[in-house]
PAPASE-495209 format. One record per residue: residue number from 1; residue in one letter; x, y, z of N, C-alpha, C in turn. Coordinates in pm, 1 decimal, always signed. Example, Ala and Ser with C-alpha at 12.3 -4.5 7.8 and 13.67 -1.06 7.14 Angstrom:
<rolos>
<rolo num="1" residu="a" n_xx="+1319.0" n_yy="-569.0" n_zz="+780.0" ca_xx="+1230.0" ca_yy="-450.0" ca_zz="+780.0" c_xx="+1320.0" c_yy="-330.0" c_zz="+780.0"/>
<rolo num="2" residu="s" n_xx="+1285.0" n_yy="-225.0" n_zz="+708.0" ca_xx="+1367.0" ca_yy="-106.0" ca_zz="+714.0" c_xx="+1290.0" c_yy="+3.0" c_zz="+787.0"/>
</rolos>
This chain:
<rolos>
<rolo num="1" residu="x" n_xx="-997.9" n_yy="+1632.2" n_zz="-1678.8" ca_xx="-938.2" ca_yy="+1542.9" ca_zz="-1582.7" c_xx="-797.8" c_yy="+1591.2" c_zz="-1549.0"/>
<rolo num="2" residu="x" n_xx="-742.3" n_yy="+1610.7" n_zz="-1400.0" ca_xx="-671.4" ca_yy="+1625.3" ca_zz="-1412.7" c_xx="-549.9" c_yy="+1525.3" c_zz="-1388.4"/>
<rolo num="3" residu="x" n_xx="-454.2" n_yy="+1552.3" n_zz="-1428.8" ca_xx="-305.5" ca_yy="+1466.3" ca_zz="-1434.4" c_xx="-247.9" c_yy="+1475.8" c_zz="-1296.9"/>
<rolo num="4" residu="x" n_xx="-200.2" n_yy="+1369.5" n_zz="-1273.1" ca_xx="-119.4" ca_yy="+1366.3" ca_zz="-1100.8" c_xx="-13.2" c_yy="+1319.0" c_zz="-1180.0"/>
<rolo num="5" residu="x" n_xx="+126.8" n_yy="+1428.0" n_zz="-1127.6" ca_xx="+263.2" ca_yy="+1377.8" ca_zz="-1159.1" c_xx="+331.7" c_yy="+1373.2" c_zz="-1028.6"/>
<rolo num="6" residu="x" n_xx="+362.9" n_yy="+1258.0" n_zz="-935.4" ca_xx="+405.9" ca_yy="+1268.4" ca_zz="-816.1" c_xx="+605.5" c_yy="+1128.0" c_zz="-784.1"/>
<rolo num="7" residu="x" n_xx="+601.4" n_yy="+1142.8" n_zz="-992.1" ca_xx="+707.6" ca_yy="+1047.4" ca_zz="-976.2" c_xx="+827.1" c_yy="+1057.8" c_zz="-841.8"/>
<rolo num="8" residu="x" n_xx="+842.3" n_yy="+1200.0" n_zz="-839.3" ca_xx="+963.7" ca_yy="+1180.6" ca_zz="-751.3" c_xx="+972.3" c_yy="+1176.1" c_zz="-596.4"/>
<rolo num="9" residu="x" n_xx="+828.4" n_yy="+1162.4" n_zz="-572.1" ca_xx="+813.3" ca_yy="+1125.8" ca_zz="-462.4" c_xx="+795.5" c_yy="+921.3" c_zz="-414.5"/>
<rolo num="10" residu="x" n_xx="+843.0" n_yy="+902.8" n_zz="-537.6" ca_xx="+801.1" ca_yy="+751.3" ca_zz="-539.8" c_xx="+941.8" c_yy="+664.8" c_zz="-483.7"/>
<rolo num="11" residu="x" n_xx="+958.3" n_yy="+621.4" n_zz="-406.4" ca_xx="+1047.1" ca_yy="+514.8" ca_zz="-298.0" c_xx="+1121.9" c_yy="+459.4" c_zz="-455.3"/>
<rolo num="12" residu="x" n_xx="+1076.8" n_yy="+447.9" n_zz="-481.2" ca_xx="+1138.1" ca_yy="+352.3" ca_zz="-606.6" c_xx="+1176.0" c_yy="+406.3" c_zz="-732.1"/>
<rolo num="13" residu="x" n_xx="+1160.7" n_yy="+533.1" n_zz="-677.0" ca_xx="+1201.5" ca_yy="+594.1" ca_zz="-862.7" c_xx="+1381.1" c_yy="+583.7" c_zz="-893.4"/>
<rolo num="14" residu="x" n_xx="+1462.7" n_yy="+627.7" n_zz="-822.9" ca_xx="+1600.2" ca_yy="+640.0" ca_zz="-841.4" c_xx="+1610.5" c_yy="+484.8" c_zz="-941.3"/>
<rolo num="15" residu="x" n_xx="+1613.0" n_yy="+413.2" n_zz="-910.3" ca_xx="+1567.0" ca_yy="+240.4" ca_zz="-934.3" c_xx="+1488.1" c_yy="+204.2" c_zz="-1028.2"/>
<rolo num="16" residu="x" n_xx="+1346.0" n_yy="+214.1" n_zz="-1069.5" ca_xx="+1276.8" ca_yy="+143.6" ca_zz="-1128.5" c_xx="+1319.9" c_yy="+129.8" c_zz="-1265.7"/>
<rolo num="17" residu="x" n_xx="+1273.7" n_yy="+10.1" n_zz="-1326.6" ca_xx="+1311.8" ca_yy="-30.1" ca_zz="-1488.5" c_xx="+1150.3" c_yy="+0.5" c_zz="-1539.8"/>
<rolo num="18" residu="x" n_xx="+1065.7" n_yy="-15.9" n_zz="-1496.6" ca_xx="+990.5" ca_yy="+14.0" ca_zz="-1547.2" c_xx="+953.8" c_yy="+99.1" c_zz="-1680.5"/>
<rolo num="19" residu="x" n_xx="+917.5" n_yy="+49.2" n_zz="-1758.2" ca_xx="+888.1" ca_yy="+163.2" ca_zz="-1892.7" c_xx="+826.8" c_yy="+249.0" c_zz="-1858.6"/>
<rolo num="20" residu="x" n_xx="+702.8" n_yy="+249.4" n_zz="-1840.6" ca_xx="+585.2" ca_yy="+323.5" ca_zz="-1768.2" c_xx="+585.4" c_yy="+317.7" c_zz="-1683.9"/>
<rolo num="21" residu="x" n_xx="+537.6" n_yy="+431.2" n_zz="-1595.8" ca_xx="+526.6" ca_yy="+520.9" ca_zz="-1459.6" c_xx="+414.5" c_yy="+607.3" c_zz="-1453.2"/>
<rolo num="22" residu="x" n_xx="+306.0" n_yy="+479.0" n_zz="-1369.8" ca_xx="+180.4" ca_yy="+554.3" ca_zz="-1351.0" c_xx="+163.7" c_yy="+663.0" c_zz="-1315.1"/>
<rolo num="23" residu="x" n_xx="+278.1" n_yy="+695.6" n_zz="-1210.3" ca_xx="+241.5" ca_yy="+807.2" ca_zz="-1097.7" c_xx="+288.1" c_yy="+918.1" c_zz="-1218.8"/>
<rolo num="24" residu="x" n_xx="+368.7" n_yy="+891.2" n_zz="-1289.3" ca_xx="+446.8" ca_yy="+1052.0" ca_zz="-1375.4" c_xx="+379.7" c_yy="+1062.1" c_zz="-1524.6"/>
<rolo num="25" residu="x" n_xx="+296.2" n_yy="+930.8" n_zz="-1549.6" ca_xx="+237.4" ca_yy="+957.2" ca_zz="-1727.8" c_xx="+316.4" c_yy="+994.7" c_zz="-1794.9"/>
<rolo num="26" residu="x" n_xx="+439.1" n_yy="+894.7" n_zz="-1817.2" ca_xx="+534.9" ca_yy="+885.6" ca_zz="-1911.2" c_xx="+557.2" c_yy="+733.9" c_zz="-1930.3"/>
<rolo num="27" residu="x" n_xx="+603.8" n_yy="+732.8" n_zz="-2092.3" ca_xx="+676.8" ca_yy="+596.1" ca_zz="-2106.5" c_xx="+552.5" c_yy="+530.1" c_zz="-2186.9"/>
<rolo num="28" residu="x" n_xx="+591.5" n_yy="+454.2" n_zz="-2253.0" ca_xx="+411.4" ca_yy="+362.0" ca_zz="-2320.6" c_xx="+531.2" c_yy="+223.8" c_zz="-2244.0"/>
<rolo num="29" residu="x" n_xx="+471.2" n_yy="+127.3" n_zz="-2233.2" ca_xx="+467.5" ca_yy="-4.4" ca_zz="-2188.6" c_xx="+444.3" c_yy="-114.6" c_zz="-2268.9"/>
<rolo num="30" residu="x" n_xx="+542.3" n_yy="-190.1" n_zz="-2343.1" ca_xx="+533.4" ca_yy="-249.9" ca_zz="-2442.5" c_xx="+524.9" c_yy="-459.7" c_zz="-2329.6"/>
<rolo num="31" residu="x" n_xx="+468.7" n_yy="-514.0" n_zz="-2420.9" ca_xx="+470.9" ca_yy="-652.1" ca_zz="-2362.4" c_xx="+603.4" c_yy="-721.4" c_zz="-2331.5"/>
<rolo num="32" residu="x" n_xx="+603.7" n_yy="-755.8" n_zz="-2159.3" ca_xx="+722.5" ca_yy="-800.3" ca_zz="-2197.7" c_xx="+828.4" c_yy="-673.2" c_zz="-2108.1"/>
<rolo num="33" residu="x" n_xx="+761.5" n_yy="-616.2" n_zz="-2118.5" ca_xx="+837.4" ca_yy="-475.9" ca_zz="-1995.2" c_xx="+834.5" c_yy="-485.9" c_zz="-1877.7"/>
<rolo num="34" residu="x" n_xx="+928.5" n_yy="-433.8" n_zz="-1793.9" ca_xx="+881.7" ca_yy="-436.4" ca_zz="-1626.4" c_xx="+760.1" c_yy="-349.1" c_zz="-1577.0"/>
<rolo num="35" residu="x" n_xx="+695.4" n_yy="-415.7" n_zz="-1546.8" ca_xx="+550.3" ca_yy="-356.4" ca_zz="-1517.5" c_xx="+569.6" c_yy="-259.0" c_zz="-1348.0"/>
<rolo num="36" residu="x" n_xx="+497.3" n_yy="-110.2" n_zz="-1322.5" ca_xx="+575.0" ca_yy="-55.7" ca_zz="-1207.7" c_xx="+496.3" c_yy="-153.7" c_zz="-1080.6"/>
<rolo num="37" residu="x" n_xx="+626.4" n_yy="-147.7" n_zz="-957.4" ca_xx="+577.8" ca_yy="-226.3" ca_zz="-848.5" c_xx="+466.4" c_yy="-178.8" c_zz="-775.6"/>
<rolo num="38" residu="x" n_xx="+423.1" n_yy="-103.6" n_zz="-744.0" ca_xx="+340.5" ca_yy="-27.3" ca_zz="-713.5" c_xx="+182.6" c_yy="-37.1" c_zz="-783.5"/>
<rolo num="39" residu="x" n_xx="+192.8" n_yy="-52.1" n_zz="-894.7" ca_xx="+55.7" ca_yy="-75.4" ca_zz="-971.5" c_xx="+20.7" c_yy="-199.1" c_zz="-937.5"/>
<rolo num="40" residu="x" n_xx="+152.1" n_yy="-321.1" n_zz="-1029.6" ca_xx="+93.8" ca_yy="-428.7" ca_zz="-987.9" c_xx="+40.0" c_yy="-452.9" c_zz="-816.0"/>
<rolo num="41" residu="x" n_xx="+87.6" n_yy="-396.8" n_zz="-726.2" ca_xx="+49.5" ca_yy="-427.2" ca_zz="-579.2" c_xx="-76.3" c_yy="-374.7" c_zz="-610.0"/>
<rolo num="42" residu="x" n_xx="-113.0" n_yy="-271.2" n_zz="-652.6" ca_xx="-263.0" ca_yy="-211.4" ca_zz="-677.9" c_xx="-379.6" c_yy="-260.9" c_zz="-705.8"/>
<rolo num="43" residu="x" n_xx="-316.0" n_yy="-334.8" n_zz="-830.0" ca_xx="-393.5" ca_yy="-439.6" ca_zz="-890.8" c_xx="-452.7" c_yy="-557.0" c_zz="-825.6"/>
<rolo num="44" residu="x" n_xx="-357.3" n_yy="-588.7" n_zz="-719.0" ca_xx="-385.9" ca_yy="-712.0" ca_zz="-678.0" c_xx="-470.0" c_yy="-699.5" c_zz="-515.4"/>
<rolo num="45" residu="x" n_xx="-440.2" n_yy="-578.9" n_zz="-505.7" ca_xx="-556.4" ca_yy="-565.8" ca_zz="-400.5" c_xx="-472.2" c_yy="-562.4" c_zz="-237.1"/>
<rolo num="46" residu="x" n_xx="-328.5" n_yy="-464.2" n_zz="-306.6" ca_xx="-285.4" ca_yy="-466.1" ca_zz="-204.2" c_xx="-201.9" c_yy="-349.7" c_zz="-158.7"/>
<rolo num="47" residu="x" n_xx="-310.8" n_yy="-260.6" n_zz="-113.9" ca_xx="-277.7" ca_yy="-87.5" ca_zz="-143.5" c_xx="-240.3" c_yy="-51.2" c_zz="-29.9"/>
<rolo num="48" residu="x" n_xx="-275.3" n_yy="-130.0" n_zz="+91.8" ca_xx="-165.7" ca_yy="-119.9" ca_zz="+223.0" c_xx="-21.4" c_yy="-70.0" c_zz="+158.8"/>
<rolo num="49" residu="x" n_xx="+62.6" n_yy="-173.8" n_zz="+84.4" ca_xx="+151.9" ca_yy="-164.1" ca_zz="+27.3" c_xx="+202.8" c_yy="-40.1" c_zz="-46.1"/>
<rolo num="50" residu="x" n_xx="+144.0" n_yy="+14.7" n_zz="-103.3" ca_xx="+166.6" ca_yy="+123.6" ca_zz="-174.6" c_xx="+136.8" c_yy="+253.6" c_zz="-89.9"/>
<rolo num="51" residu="x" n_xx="+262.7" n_yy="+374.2" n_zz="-92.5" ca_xx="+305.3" ca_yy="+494.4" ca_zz="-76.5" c_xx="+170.3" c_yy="+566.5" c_zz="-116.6"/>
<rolo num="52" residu="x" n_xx="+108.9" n_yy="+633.1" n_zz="-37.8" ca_xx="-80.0" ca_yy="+711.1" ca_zz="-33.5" c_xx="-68.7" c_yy="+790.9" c_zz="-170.7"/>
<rolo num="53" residu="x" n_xx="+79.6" n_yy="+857.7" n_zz="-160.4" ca_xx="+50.4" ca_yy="+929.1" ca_zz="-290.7" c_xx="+62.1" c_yy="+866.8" c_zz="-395.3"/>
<rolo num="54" residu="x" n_xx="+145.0" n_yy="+780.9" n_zz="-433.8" ca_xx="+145.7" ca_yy="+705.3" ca_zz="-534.1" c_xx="+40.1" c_yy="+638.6" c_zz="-548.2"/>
<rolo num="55" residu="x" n_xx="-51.0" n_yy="+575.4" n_zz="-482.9" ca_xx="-165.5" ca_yy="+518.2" ca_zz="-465.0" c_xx="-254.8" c_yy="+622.0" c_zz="-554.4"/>
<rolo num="56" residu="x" n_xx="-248.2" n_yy="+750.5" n_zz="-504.3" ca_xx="-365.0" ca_yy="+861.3" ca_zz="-528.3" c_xx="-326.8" c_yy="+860.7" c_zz="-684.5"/>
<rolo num="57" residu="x" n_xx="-189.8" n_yy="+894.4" n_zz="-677.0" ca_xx="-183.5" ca_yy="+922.2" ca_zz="-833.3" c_xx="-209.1" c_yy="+781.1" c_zz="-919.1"/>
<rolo num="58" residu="x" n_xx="-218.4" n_yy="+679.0" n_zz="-921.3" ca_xx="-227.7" ca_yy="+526.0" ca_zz="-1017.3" c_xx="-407.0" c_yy="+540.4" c_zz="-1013.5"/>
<rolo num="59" residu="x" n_xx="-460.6" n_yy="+586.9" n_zz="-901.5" ca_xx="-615.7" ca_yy="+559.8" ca_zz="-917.3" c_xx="-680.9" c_yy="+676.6" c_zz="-982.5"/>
<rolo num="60" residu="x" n_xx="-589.8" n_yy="+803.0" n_zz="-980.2" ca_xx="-625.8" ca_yy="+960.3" ca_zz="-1077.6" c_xx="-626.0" c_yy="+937.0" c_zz="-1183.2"/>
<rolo num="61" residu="x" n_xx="-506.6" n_yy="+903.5" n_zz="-1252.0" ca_xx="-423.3" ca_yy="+878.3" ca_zz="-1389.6" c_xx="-499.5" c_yy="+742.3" c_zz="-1442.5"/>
<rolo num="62" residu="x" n_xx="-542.4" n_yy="+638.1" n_zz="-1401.6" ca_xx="-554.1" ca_yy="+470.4" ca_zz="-1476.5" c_xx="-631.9" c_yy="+489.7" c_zz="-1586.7"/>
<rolo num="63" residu="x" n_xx="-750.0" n_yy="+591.8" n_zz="-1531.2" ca_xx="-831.4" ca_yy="+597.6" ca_zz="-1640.3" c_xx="-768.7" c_yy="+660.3" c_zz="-1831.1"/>
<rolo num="64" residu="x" n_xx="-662.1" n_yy="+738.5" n_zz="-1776.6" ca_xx="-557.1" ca_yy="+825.0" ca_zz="-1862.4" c_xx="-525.9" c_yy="+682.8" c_zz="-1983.2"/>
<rolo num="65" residu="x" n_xx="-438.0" n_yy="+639.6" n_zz="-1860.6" ca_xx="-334.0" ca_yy="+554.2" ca_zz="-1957.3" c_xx="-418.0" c_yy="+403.9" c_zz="-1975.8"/>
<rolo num="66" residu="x" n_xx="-523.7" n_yy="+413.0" n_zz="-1934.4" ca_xx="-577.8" ca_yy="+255.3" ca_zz="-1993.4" c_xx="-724.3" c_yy="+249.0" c_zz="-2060.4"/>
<rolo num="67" residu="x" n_xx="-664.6" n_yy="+392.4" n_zz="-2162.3" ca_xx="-763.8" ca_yy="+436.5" ca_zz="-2264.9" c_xx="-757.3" c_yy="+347.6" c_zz="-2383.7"/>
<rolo num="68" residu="x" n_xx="-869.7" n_yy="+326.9" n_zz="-2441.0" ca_xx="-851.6" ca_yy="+285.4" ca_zz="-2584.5" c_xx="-729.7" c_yy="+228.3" c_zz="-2663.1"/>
<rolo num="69" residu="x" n_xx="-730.4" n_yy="+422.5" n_zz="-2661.0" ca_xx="-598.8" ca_yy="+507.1" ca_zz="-2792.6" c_xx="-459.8" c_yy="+448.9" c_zz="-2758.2"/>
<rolo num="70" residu="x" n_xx="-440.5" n_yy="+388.8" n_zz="-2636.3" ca_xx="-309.7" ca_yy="+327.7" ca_zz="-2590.9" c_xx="-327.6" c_yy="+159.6" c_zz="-2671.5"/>
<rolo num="71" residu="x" n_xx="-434.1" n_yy="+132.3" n_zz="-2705.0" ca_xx="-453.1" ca_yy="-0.2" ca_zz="-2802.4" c_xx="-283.3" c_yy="-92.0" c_zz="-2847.4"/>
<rolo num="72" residu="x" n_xx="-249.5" n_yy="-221.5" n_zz="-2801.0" ca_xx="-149.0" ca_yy="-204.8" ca_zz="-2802.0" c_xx="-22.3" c_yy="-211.3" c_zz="-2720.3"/>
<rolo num="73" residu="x" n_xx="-55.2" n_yy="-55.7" n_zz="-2672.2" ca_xx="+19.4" ca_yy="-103.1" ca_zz="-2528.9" c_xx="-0.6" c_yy="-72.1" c_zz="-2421.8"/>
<rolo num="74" residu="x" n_xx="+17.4" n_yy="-86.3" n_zz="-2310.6" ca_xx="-81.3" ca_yy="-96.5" ca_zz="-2182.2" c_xx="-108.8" c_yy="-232.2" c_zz="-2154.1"/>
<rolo num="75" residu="x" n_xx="-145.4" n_yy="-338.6" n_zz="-2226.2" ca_xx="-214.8" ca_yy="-474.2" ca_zz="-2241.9" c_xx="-162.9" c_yy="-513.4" c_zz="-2090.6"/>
<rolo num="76" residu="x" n_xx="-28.1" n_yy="-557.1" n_zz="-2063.4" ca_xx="-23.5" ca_yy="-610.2" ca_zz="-1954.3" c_xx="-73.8" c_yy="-549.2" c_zz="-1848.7"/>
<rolo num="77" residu="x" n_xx="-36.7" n_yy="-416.4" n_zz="-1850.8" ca_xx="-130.5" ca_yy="-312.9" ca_zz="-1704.9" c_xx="-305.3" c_yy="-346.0" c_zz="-1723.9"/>
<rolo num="78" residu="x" n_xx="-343.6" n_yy="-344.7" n_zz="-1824.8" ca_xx="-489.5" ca_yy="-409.3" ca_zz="-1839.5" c_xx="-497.9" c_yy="-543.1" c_zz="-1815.9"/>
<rolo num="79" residu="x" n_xx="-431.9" n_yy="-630.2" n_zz="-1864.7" ca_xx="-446.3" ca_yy="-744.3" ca_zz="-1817.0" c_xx="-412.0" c_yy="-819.5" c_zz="-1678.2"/>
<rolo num="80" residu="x" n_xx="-356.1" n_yy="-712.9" n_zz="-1578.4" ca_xx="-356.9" ca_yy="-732.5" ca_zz="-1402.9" c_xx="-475.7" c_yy="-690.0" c_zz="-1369.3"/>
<rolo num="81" residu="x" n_xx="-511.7" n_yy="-586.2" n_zz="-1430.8" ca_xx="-681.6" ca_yy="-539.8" ca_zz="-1366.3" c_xx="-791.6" c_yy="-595.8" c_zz="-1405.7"/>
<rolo num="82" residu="x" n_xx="-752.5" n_yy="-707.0" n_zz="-1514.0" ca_xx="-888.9" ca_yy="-810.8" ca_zz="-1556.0" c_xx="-869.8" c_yy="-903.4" c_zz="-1430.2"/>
<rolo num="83" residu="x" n_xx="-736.9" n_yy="-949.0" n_zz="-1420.3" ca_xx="-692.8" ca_yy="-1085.3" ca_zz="-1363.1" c_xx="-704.2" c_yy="-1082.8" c_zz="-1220.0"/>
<rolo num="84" residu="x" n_xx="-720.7" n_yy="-934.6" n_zz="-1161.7" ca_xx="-745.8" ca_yy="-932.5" ca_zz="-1041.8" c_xx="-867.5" c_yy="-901.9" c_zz="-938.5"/>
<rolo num="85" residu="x" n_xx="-932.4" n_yy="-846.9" n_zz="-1026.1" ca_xx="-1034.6" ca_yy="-726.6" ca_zz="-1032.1" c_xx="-1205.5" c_yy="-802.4" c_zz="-1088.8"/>
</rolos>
């Protein structure tokens, strides 16, 4: 599989608090973290919203980071894609 790293093309990177950064596969995401804006819009079914590449890279990568082995943490990024999905 391959990895999409397209952080610095992301509108929001200079800025984001985010722990994790779908588009770059860095950071683990603990509960309770700023979740990135971009995913959650993803999640919710609202990909108009979201930058194509950043889009490309969150739907390449999800399967990556909302493995198993991340058990832990991830939960909230998993738990927008139960809640929406």
């Amino acid at each position: 599989m391959k990895i999409i790293n397209v952080m610095h093309e992301c509108p929001k990177f200079e800025h984001c608090n985010s722990a994790y950064c779908p588009a770059e596969m860095s950071g683990r995401h603990l509960r309770g973290e700023q979740i990135c804006t971009y995913f959650r819009k993803y999640a919710k079914g609202q990909v108009d919203d979201v930058p194509s590449v950043i889009l490309s890279a969150i739907i390449e990568n999800q399967s990556v980071f909302l493995d198993k082995k991340y058990k832990g943490f991830m939960s909230q990024y998993k738990d927008l894609l139960k809640k929406y999905n």
